[in-house]
N, C-alpha and C positions, 0 to 999 in steps of 0.2 A: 407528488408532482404530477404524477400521469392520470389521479384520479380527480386533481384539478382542472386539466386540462379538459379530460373527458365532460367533464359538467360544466366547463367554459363552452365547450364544441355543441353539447347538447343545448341547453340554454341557448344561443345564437340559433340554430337550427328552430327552437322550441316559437321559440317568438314570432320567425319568419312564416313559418307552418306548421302543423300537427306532425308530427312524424310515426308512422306506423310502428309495431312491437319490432317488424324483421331491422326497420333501421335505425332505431335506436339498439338493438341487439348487435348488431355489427356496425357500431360504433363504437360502442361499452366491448367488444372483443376484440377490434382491430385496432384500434389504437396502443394498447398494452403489447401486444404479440409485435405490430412496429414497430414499438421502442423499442423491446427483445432487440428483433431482428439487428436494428441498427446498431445499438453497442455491442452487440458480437460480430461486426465487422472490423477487422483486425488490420486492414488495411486503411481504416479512416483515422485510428487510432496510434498506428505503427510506430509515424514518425514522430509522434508527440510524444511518446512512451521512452523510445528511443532517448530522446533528447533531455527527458526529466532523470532518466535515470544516469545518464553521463554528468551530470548535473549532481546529482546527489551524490552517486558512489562513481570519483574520478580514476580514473585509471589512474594504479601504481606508479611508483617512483620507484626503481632500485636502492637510489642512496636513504629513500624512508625507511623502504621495507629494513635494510640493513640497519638504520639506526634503533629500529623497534626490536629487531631481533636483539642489538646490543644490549640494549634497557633491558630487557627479558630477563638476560643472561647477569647482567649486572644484580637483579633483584633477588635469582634464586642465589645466589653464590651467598647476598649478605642475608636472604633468610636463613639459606646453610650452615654460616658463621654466629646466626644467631643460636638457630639449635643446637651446635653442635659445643657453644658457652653453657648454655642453658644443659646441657647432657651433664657436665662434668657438675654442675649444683645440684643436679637432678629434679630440676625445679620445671615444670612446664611453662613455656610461655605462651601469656594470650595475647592474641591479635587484637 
């Protein structure tokens, strides 16, 4: 994208006039170090960021978090009861 723009920006320039080596050099180098500059601004960004990521990962719910801890606990108990079948045959079981 930036090295489109640059040969968009030159080109227009090209056509209107010659452009000497200094100003097409510092157009091929300012424009790239601009967009740097820009998307490392943290404040143009902040509230977008912000808002995607509440968006994405919603804050907890107590009664989730506790029904997930429940499943959890439900799942090791009956993998337990399985191994612990499977000990007395002596048999390993696969997953």
């Amino acid at each position: 994208m930036a090295s489109f723009c640059t040969v968009a920006i030159l080109w227009f320039f090209h056509n209107k006039h010659e452009l000497q080596r200094g100003e097409k050099m510092f157009l091929y180098l300012s424009f790239p170090v601009t967009v740097f500059w820009v998307s490392n601004q943290a404040e143009y960004f902040e509230e977008y960021v912000i808002k995607r990521k509440r968006e994405i990962y919603p804050p907890e719910e107590k009664m989730r978090r506790k029904e997930l801890e429940d499943f959890k606990e439900r799942m090791r108990e009956k993998r337990e009861q399985k191994l612990l079948r499977h000990l007395g045959t002596r048999q390993i079981p696969e997953e």
